[in-house]
Steps between C-alpha positions, in 0.01 A plus 500: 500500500662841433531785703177703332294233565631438813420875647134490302431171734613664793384839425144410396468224807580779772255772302237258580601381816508911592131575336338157692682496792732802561306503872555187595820361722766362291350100521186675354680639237724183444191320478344674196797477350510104520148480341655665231789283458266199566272564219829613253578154601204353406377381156168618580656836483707715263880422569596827538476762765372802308255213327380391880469854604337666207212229475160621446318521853746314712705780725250773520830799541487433082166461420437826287200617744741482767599831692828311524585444156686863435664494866878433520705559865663831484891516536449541910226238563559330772341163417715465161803377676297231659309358165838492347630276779188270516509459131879410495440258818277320290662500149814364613345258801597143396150402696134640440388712800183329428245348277295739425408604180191739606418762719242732593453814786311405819218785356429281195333124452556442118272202389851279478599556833475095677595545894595122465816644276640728674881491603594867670311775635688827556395822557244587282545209260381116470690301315383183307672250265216420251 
């Protein structure tokens, strides 16, 4: 993999993990980031990040209607730092953090969401593998 590609992966995994999660504590964040790398992982799934990400109606912060969609962290945010980090933790982990390949706020109940799958709650999220 060359370096562009590596710092569009990287890049484009934190950007999410700051527009879902950027209030969360750093498992939260790592977490969000595994569900990405779980479903880049799986053939069920496009196999690339961007691909993952950019799918129609699966992480709301780039779903067009989103507020979140035009929002990137300013040069002093402090919760940049910290979706960096998680997203590096879990692109070079040798193990999965978990399972899951879902998630959803505590504020929602989407129609998929089965309690009998669920693997990690934290903070405001529920995590499932599906």
């Amino acid at each position: 993999m060359d370096n562009s590609t590596q710092l569009l992966r990287r890049f484009t995994l934190a950007l999410c993990v700051w527009r879902e999660a950027r209030s969360e504590s750093l498992l939260g964040k790592m977490l969000v980031a595994q569900v990405i790398e779980n479903r880049v992982n799986d053939k069920r799934w496009p196999d690339t990040y961007v691909g993952v990400i950019t799918q129609p109606l699966q992480f709301s912060a780039f779903n067009r209607t989103d507020p979140q969609v035009s929002k990137f962290p300013a040069e002093d945010d402090k919760e940049w730092p910290d979706c960096v980090a998680a997203s590096d933790l879990v692109l070079n982990s040798p193990k999965p953090l978990t399972s899951a390949n879902h998630y959803h706020t505590k504020n929602v109940h989407p129609s998929w969401a089965d309690p009998l799958h669920i693997t990690n709650t934290e903070g405001a999220h529920i995590f499932y593998e599906l």
